[in-house]
C-alpha atoms as an extended CHARMM CRD file, in Angstrom:
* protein
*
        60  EXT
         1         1  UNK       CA            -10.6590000000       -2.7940000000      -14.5200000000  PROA      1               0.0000000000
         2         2  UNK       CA            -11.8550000000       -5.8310000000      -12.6420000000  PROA      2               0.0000000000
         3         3  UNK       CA            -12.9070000000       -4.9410000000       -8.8670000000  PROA      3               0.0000000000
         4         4  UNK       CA            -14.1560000000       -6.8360000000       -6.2110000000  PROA      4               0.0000000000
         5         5  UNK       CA            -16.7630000000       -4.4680000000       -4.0290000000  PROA      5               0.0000000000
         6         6  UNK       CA            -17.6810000000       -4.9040000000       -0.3240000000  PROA      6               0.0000000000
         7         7  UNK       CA            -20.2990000000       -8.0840000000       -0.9220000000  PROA      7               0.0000000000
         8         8  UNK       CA            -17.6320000000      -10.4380000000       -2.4250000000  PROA      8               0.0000000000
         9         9  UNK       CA            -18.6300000000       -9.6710000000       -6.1280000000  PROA      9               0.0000000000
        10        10  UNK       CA            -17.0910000000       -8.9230000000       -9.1080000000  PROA      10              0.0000000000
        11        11  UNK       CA            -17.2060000000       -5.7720000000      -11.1780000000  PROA      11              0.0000000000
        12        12  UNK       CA            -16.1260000000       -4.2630000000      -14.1350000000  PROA      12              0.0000000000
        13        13  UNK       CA            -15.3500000000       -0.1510000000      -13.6350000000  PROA      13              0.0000000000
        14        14  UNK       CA            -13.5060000000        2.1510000000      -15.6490000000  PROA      14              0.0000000000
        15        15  UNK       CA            -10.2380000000        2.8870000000      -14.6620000000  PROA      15              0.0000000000
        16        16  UNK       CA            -10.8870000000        6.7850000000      -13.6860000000  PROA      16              0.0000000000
        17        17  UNK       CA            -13.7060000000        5.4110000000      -11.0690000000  PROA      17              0.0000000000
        18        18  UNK       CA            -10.8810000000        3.9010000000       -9.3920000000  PROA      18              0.0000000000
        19        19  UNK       CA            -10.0630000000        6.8750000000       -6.8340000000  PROA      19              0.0000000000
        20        20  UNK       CA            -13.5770000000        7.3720000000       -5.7000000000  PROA      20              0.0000000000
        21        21  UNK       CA            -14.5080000000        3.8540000000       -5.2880000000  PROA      21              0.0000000000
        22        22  UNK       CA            -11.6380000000        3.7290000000       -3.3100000000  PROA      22              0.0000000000
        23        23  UNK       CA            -12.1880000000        6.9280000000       -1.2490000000  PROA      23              0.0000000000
        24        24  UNK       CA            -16.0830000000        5.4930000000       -0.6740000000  PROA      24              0.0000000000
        25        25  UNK       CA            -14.6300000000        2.3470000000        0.3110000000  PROA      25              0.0000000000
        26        26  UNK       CA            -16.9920000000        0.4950000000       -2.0520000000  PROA      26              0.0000000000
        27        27  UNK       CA            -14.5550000000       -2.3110000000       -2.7510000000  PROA      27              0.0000000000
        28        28  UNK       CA            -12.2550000000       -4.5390000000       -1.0050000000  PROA      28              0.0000000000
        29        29  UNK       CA             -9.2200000000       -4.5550000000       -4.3240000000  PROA      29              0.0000000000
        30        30  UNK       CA             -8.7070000000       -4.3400000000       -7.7500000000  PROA      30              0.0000000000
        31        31  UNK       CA             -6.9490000000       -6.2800000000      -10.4350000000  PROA      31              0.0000000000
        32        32  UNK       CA             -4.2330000000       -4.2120000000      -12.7630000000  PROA      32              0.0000000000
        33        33  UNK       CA             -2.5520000000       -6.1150000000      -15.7860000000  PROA      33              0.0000000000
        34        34  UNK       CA             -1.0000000000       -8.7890000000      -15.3870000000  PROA      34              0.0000000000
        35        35  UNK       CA             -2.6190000000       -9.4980000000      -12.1290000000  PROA      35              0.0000000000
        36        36  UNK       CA             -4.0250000000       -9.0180000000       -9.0300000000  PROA      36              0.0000000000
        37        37  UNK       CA             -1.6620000000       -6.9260000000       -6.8050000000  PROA      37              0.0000000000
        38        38  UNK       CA             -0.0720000000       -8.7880000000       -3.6960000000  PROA      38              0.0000000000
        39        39  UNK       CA             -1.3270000000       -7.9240000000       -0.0500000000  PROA      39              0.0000000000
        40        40  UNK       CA              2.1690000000       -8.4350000000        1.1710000000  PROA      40              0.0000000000
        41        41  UNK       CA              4.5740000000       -8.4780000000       -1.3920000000  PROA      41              0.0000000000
        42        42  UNK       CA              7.7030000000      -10.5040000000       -1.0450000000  PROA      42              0.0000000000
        43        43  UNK       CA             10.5630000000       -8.6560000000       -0.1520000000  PROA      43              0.0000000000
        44        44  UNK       CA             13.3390000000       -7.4590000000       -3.0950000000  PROA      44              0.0000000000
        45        45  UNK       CA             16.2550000000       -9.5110000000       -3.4000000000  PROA      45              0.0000000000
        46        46  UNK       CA             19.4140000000       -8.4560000000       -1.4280000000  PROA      46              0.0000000000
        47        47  UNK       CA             17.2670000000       -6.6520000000        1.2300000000  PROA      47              0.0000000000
        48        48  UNK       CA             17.0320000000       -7.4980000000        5.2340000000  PROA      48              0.0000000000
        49        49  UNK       CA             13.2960000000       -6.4590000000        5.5030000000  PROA      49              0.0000000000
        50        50  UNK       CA             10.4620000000       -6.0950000000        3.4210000000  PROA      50              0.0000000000
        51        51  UNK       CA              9.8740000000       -2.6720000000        2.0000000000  PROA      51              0.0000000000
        52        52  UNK       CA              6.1810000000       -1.1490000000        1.0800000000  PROA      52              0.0000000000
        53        53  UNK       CA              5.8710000000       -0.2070000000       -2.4120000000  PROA      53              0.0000000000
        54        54  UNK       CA              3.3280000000        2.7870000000       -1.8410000000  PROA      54              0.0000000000
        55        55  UNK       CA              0.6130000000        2.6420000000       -4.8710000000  PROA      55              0.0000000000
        56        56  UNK       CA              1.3080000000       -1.0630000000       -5.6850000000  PROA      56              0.0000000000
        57        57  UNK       CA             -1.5750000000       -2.6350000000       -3.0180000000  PROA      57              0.0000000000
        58        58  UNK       CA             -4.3810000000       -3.4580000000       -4.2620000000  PROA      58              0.0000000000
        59        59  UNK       CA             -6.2090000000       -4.2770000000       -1.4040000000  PROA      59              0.0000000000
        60        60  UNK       CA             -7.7220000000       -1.5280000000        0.4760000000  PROA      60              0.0000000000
């Protein structure tokens, strides 16, 4: 899984060091196929306000 830690560079991690890199706060987001995961997502079609998808953010 392609990460980008705290100093702005790119990394390649397995996807079970995920949780603890996240937990240590050792990068800033991650990419998941087929792409890197919005910071705000647009909202679903047919709705009046936009509504947090919890596990979908990439960012941290």
């Amino acid at each position: 899984m392609l990460v980008v830690r705290n100093d702005n560079h790119y990394d390649c991690v397995d996807d079970f060091m995920l949780d603890s890199l996240i937990k240590s706060k050792e990068i800033v987001k991650f990419k998941r196929n087929p792409g890197w995961p919005l910071e705000n997502p647009p909202p679903v079609a047919g709705s009046k306000s936009p509504t947090p998808v919890v596990g979908r953010t990439g960012v941290i």
